[in-house]
C-alpha positions in Angstrom: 0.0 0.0 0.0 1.4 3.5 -0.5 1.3 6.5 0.6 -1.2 9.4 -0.1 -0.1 13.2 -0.6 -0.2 15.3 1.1 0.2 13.8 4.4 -1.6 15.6 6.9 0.4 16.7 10.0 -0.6 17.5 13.3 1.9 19.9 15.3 0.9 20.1 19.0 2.7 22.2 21.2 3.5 24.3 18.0 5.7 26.9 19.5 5.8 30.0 17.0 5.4 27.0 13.7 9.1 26.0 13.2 8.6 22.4 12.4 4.8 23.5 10.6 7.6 25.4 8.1 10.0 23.0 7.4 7.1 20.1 6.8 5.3 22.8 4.9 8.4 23.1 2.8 8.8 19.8 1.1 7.6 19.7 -1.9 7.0 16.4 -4.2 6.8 19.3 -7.2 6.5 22.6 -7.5 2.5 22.6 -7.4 2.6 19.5 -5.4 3.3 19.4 -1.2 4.2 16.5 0.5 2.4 17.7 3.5 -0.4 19.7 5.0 -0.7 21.4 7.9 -3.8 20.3 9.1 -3.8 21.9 12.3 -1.5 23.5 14.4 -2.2 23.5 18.3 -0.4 26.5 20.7 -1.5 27.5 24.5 1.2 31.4 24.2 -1.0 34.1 23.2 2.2 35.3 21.3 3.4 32.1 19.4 -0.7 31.5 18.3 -0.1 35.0 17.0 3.0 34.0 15.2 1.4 31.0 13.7 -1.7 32.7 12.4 0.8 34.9 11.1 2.7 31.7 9.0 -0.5 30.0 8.2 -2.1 33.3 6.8 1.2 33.6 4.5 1.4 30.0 3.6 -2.6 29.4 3.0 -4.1 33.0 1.9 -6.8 30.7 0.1 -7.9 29.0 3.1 -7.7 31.9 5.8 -9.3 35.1 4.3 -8.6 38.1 3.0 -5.7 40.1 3.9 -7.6 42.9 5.2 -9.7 40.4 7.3 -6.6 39.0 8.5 -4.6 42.9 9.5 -7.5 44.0 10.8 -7.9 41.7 13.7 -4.7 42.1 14.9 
């Protein structure tokens, strides 16, 4: 049995996203990731502000408009 891509990954304890940025780096192509970032989990007010931050530059698709996003901050 192989594997499916992307694999999703789960980074609990995320800090400020480090190892969300290096998975979300490896690419199987250029339009093709090896992994997803399906959820990133952070209890420091200011690290969860850092990885909104990353996911908001890594996902604009997924997380909203860029006003939306500068706005609430």
């Amino acid at each position: 049995m192989g594997l499916t891509y992307p694999i999703p990954v789960i980074d609990i304890f995320a800090g400020p996203g480090g190892l969300s940025e290096g998975f979300a780096s490896l690419r199987l192509s250029a339009d093709r990731p090896a992994f997803d970032i399906a959820l990133s989990i952070e209890k420091d007010r200011f690290a969860h502000a850092t990885l909104e931050h990353r996911t908001f530059l890594r996902h604009p698709s997924r997380t909203g408009d860029a006003d939306d996003y500068y706005g609430s901050h």
